[in-house]
N, C-alpha and C positions, 0 to 999 in steps of 0.2 A: 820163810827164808827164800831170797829169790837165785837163779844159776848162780850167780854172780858171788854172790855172796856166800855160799855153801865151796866156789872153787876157790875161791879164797881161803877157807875156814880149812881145805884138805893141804892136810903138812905136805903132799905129794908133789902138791904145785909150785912147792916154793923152788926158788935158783933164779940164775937168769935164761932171759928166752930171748929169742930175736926173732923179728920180724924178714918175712918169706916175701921179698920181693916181687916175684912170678905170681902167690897169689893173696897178694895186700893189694888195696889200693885208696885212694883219697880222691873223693869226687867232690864236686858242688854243684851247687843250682840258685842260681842269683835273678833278679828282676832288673831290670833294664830299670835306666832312670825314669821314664814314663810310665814302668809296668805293661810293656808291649809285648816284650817276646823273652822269658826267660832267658838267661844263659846258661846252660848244662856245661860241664866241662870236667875233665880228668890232667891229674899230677901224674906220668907214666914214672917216672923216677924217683922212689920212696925208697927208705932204708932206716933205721931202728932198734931200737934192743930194750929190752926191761926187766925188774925183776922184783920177785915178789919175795918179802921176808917171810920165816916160819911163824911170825905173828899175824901175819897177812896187808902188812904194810907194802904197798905200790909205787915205783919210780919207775919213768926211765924217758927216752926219747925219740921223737919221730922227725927226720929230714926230709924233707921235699925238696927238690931242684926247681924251683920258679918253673928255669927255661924248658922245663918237660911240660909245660902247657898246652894241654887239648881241646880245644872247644867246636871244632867242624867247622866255626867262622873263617871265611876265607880272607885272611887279613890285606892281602894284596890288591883286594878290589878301595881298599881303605888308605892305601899309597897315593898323593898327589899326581895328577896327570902330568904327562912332561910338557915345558915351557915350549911355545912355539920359536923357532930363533929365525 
């Protein structure tokens, strides 16, 4: 039986939980179209809640806000030069 599976199976566990903002988080790690230079990046703004039945049946949900987008990319150098007039 693995953790997982044994937290489940304990009546203890069951109710609902929420998820701890300060310390949850949601990351990724993508390849570039070329496969040049990964993208690493973090969602700062997550929020959540779930709950587990005393049969050990699981739901529930996880929000991310887009615009909490991390990547260390500095997008501003990706801004069009201004027009000469």
């Amino acid at each position: 039986m693995t953790a997982l599976q044994s937290l489940l199976a304990d009546p203890a566990t069951a109710g609902v939980w929420n998820l701890v903002p300060t310390r949850s988080s949601v990351r990724f790690k993508n390849k570039t179209l070329w496969g040049l230079v990964p993208v690493n990046g973090e969602f700062t703004a997550v929020s959540g809640d779930g709950q587990i039945t005393a049969k050990g049946a699981v739901f529930g949900r996880v929000d991310v806000r887009a615009a909490s987008v991390r990547t260390g990319i500095d997008l501003e150098r990706f801004q069009p030069l201004p027009q000469a007039t």
